[in-house]
VOKOLMI-371445 format. One line per field, with one value per residue (C-alpha): residue in one letter; y, z, x. Coordinates in steps of 0.5 Angstrom, whole numbers. Each point is the difference from the previous one (the first is absolute). Layout:
BEGIN
r <- (A ...) $
c2 <- (Y ...) $
c3 <- (Z ...) $
c1 <- (X ...) $
***
This chain:
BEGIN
r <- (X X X X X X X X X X X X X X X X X X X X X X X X X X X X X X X X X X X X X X X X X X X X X X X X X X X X X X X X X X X X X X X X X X X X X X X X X X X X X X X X X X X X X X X X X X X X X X X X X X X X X X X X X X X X X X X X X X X X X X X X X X X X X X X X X X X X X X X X X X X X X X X X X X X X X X X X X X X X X X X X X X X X X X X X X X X X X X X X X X X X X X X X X X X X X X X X X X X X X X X X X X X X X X X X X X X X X X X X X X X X X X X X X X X X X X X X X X X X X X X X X X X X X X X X X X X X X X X X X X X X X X X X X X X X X X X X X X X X X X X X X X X X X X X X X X X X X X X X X X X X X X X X X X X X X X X X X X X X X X X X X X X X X X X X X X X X X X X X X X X X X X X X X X X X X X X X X X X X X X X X X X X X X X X X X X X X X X X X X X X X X X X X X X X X X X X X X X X X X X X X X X X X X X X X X X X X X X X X X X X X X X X X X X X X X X X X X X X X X X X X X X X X X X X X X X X X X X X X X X X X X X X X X X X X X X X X X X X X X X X X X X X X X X X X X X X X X X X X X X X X X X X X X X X X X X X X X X X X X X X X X X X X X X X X X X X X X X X X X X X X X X X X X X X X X X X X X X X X X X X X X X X X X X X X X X X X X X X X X X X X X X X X X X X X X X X X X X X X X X X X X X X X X X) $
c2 <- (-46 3 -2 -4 -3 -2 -3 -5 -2 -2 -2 -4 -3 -2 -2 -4 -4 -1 -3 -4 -3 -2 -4 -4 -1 -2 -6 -6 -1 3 0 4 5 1 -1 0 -8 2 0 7 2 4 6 1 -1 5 5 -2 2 6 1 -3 5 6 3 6 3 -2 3 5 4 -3 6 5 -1 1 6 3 -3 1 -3 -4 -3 -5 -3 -4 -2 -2 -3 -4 -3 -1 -4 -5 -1 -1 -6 -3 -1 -2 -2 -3 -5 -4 1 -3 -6 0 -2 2 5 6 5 -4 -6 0 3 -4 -6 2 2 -6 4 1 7 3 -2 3 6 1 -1 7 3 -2 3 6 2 -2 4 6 -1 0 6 3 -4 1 8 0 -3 5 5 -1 -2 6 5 -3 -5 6 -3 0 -3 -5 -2 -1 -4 -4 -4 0 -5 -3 -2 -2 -4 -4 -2 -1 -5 -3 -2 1 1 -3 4 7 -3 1 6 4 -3 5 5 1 2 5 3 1 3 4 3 1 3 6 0 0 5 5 0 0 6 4 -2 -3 -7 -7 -3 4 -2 3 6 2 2 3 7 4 0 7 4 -5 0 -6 -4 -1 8 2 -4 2 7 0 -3 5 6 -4 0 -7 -4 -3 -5 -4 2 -6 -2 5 2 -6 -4 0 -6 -5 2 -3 -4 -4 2 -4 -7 -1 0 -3 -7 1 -1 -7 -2 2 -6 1 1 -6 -4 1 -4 -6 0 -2 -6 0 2 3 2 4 4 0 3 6 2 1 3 6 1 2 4 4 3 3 2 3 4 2 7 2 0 3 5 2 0 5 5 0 1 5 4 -1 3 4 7 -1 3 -4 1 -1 -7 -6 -5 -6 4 1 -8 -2 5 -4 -5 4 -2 7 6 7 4 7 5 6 2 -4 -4 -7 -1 -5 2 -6 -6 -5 -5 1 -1 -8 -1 6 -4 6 4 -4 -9 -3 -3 7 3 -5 1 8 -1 -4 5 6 -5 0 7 1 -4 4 -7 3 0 6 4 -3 4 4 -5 -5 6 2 -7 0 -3 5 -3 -6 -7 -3 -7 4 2 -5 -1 8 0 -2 6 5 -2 1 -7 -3 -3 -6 -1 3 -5 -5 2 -1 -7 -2 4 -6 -5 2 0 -6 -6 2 1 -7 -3 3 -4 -6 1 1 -5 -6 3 -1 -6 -4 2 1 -5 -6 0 2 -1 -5 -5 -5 6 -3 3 3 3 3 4 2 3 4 2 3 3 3 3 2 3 5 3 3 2 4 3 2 2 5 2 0 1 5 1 -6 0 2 -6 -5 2 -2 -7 -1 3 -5 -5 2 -1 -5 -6 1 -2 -6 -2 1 -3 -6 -1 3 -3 -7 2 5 -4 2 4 4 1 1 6 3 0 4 4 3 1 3 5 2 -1 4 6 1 0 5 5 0 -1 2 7 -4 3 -3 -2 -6 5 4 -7 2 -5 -2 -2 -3 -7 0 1 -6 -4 1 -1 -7 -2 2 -4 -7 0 3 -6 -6 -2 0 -6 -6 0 -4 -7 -4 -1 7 2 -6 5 6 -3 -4 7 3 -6 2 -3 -7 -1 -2 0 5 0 -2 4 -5 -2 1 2 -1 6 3) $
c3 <- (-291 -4 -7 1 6 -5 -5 6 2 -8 -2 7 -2 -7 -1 7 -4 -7 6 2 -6 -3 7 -1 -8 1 -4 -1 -7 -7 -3 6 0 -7 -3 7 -1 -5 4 0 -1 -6 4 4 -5 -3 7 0 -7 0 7 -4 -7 4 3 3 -7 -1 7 1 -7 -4 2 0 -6 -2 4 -4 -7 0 -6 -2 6 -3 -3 6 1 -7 0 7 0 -8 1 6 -5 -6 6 2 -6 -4 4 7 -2 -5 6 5 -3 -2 7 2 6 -4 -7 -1 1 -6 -4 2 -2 -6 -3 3 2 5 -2 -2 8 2 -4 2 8 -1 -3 5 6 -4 -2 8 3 -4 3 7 -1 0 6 4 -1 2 6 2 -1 4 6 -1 0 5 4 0 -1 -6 -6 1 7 -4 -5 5 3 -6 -2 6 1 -8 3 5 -4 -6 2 5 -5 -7 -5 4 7 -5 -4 7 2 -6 1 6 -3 -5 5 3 -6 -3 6 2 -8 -1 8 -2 -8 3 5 -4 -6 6 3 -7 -3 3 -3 3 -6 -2 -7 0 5 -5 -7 6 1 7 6 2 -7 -5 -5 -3 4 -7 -2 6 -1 -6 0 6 -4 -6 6 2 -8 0 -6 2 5 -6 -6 -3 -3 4 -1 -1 1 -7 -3 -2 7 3 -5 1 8 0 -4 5 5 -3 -3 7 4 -5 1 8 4 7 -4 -3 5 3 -5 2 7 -1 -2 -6 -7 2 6 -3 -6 7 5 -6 0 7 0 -5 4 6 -4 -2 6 1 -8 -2 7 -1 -6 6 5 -6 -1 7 2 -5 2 7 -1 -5 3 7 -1 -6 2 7 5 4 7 -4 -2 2 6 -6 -4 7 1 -7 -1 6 -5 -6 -4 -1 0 0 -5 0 -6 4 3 6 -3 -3 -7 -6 -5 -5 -2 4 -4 -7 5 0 -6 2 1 5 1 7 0 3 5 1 1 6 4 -1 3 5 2 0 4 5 0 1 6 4 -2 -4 -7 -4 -3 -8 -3 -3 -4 -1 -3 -5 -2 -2 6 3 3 4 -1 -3 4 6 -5 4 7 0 -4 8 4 -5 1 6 1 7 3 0 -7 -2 4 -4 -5 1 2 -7 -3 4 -2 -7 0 5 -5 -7 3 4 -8 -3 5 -1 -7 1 4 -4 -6 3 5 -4 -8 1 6 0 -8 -1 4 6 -4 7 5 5 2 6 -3 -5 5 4 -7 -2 7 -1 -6 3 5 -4 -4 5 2 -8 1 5 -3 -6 5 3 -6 -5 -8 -1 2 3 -7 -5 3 0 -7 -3 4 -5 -6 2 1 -7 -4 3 3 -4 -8 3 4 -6 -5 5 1 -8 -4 -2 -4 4 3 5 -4 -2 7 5 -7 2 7 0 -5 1 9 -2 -5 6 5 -4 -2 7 3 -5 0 8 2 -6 -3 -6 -4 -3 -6 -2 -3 7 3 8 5 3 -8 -3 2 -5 -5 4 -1 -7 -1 3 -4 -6 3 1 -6 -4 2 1 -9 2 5 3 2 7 -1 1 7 2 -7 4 7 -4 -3 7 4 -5 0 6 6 1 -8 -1 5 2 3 7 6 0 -7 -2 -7 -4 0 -5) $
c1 <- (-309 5 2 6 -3 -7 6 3 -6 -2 8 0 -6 1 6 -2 -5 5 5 -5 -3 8 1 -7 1 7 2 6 0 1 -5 -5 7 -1 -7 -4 -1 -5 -5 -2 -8 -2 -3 5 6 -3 0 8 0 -2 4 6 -2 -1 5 4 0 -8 -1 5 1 -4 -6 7 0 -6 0 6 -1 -7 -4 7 0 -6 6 1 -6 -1 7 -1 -8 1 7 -4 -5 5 3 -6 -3 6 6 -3 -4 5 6 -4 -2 8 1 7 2 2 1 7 -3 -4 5 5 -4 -4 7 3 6 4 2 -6 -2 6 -1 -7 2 4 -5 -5 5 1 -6 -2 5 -2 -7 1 5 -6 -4 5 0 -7 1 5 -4 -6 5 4 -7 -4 4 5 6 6 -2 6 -3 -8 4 4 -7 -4 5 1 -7 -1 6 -3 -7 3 5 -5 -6 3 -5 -6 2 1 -7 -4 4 -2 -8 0 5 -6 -5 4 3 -7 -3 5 0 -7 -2 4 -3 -8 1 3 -4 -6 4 0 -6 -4 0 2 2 8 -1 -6 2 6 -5 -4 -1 4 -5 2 0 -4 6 1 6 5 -2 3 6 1 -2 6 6 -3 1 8 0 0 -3 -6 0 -6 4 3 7 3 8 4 -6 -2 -4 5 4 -7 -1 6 0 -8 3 7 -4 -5 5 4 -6 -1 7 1 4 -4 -7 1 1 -6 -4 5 -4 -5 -4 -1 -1 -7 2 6 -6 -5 6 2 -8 0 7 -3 -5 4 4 -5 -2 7 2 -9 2 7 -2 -4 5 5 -6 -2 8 3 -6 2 7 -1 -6 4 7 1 0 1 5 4 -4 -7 3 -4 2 1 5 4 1 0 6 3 1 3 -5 -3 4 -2 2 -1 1 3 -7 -2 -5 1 -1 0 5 0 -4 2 -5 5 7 -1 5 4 7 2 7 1 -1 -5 4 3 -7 -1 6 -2 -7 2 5 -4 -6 6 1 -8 0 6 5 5 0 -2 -5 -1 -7 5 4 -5 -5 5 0 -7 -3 -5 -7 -1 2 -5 1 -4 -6 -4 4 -1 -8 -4 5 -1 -8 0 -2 0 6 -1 -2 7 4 -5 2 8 -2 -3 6 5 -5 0 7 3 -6 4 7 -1 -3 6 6 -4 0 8 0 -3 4 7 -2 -5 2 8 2 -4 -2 6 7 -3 -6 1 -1 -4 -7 3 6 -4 -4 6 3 -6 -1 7 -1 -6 4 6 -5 -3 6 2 -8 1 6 -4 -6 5 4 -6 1 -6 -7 -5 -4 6 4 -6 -1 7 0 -7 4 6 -6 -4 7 3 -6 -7 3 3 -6 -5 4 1 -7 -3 6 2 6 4 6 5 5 -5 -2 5 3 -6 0 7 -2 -6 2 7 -2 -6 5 6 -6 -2 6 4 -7 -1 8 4 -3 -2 -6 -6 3 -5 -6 0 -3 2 3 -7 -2 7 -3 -5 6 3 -6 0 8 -1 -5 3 7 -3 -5 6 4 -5 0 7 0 -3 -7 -1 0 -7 -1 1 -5 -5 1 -2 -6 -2 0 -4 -6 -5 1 0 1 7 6 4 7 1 3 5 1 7 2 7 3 6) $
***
């Protein structure tokens, strides 16, 4: 069969199977809707964990990254393994036995405040939206290469089919999905990974196989590499604090991600599932386990993949060109670039453009590729490598590294279209996590804490259904008109939610004394200086003004700035009264010792 017919088969299949999980794990009330009733075991909350954390940007660009970057792609690997430790071990346990539905329940009654609930809902959906920009990209992108459709259309049933699991089974519907999710996701990412480091140097185990010798020349692997971006006068692919990533930029990169990870909305939820405090610590061992197995293969997919490419295609005619390069271009997501010669080249280090803000915008960039994509396949438009090489974007998107990496191998078929499966997966499990974040946070924290107390059970699930919906739709409009590459944009929402969410949830559980002006000053301080950061360097032209910190980093700053708010402020306010002081020692007792606050439980609000 052909690829595009191995890709229904496995598409077909699979998202047959999340359907059918979501019809049987519907549910009718609020509590199934928004924490799977509580009632989720350890392991396999761990499996949706992992689900739910790996997403299109873990699966689909994270490897790219490592692939263009080289060594200071490790900053995401450190920065996103070291950030769900940080959760798991200092956040989840204390949240879990709080007891509530979500983020701005906590925070809304730890601060007893309405505004501070208010203003944690608009972080929540701010930080969310930002997220699943990135998962809708991806899901386009896999329709628009092996489905071979516009990337509008890929986008369109993505977010149908997250549409109808989501509003079906709520949190315990999406748990179970994820369950399978994770299965396919993970195979489908480690086939390509063994086969391939089998095919190059013989061994079965990638992280073994990229230390290891060529099979045909006997030159180590990362030699090779490094002695081909010496040829194309690249720095070496192993050289460290390239270019703008320098280590404060790293450095900064590796604790947003890492403080953003702690802070995630959707992550944290995950640990309200379960059924308890030990059930919470057992399920973030489990989830680091899976997301082991994809984050210790990713530098070898990185590794395998920037040597294909570069070994492939630099210095090759148009007619010596391989089959891949001709389908992927198809896409407009790999361009041929020709020096005047007959034969492509690499003119530039692609890996130090991630900061470059460019001559043209990003929403500009899209519309041209889209054009240029159409004039490939005879449907108009017009030919744009020309343009967009004088904006400095020669070579390959780094969103098709792994989609492309099993084609430029020379791998079976049907593993290329597996592959595009467990993209989808990856992508389809964070973004449905991300609408019910979205939705818990408008539904639950803003209309029945807050406008309607007495909306009945029913009412309640009808609004966030709603929400779900409405949600889905501006998720697609992102998806169809991204603000950036799948890992930049991912990276801002964890800066947003580093800068925003982590120092009010630390204070809240560590500190008795910070109070509710002190907190909610913080909160807007610390995500409008990120927000404001991020919007003027990637939009408005604006240069590196904080220590040269790039956009992707600017939430440490933004971290930092809100700490300072908050316990700048706290001498000069109130702590919490008694009972909310009791709450925060109850939940810092072991389980069982102590009372923690119900779900039910109503706090006096300001």
């Amino acid at each position: 069969m052909s690829i595009k017919a191995w890709t229904f088969l496995f598409v077909g299949v699979t998202f047959t199977l999340y359907l059918v999980i979501a019809w049987l794990a519907r549910v009718r009330d609020t509590k199934g809707f928004y924490v799977a009733g509580q009632g989720i075991p350890a392991a396999a909350n761990g499996m949706a964990t992992a689900a739910d954390w790996m997403s299109a940007a873990s699966f689909i660009s994270m490897a790219g990254l490592i692939s263009t970057l080289g060594y200071a792609g490790g900053m995401y690997l450190m920065g996103w393994t070291g950030g769900y430790v940080l959760l798991a071990l200092l956040l989840a346990p204390y949240l879990r036995k709080f007891g509530h539905f979500t983020v701005p329940d906590f925070i809304g009654d730890r601060y007893r405040s309405d505004t501070a609930r208010l203003v944690a809902v608009i972080c929540a959906v701010f930080v969310s939206f930002t997220y699943v920009a990135g998962q809708m990209r991806g899901v386009g992108i896999v329709f628009s290469r092996f489905l071979e459709v516009d990337v509008a259309v890929g986008v369109y049933v993505g977010v149908g089919i997250v549409f109808v699991y989501a509003t079906l089974g709520g949190m315990k519907g999406i748990t179970w999905t994820q369950v399978a999710q994770y299965w396919v996701l993970i195979t489908a990412f480690l086939t390509p990974a063994i086969a391939i480091s089998l095919d190059l140097t013989g061994s079965a185990i990638p992280q073994v196989g990229l230390g290891s010798a060529l099979s045909e020349e006997g030159t180590l692997l990362l030699e090779k590499l490094n002695q081909i971006h010496a040829d194309l006068g690249f720095s070496s692919y192993t050289e460290p604090f390239i270019g703008s990533w320098d280590k404060l930029n790293v450095f900064c990169v590796t604790l947003a991600l890492m403080a953003g990870t702690a802070g995630l909305p959707h992550v944290i939820v995950r640990f309200y599932t379960v059924k308890s405090v030990s059930a919470a610590r057992w399920s973030a061992f489990w989830a680091l386990l899976f997301i082991s197995l994809l984050y210790l293969t990713a530098p070898a997919i990185g590794g395998f993949a920037r040597y294909a490419m570069l070994d492939g295609l630099h210095g090759k005619t148009a007619s010596e060109l391989p089959a891949w390069f001709e389908t992927w271009e198809q896409t407009g997501l790999i361009l041929w670039m020709d020096d005047g010669d007959g034969t492509l080249a690499y003119t530039g280090d692609e890996r130090n453009e991630i900061f470059r803000s460019g001559a043209m915008s990003t929403a500009a960039i899209g519309e041209l590729k889209q054009r240029h994509a159409q004039w490939l396949r005879g449907n108009g438009g017009e030919d744009g490598r020309v343009v967009l090489r004088q904006a400095g974007l020669s070579g390959p998107d780094r969103d098709i590294i792994v989609l492309a990496t099993p084609e430029m191998a020379g791998l079976a078929r049907w593993i290329i279209a597996f592959v595009a499966a467990g993209g989808l997966a990856a992508a389809l499990s964070t973004a449905s996590g991300l609408l019910l974040v979205i939705s818990s946070s408008v539904a639950h924290d803003l209309y029945f804490r807050m406008i309607n107390p007495k909306a009945s059970e029913e009412r309640r699930l009808l609004v966030g259904r709603g929400v779900i919906g409405v949600a889905v739709i501006i998720a697609g409009i992102l998806g169809i008109y991204p603000p950036g590459f799948v890992s930049q944009v991912v990276a801002f929402a964890f800066g947003l939610a580093a800068s925003s969410f982590f120092p009010v949830i630390v204070l809240g559980i560590f500190s008795v004394r910070v109070g509710t002006v002190p907190a909610v000053a913080g909160m807007i301080a610390g995500i409008s200086f990120t927000a404001f950061y991020i919007l003027g360097s990637v939009y408005g032209g604006m240069s590196s003004w904080a220590f040269g910190i790039g956009p992707q980093g600017i939430g440490t700053v933004g971290m930092l700035v809100n700490f300072a708010v908050t316990l700048g402020l706290t001498p000069f306010f109130p702590a919490p009264d008694q009972t909310v002081q009791e709450l925060i020692q109850s939940i810092r007792e072991p389980e069982g010792v102590g009372p923690a606050l119900n779900i039910d439980d109503s706090v006096e609000a300001d």
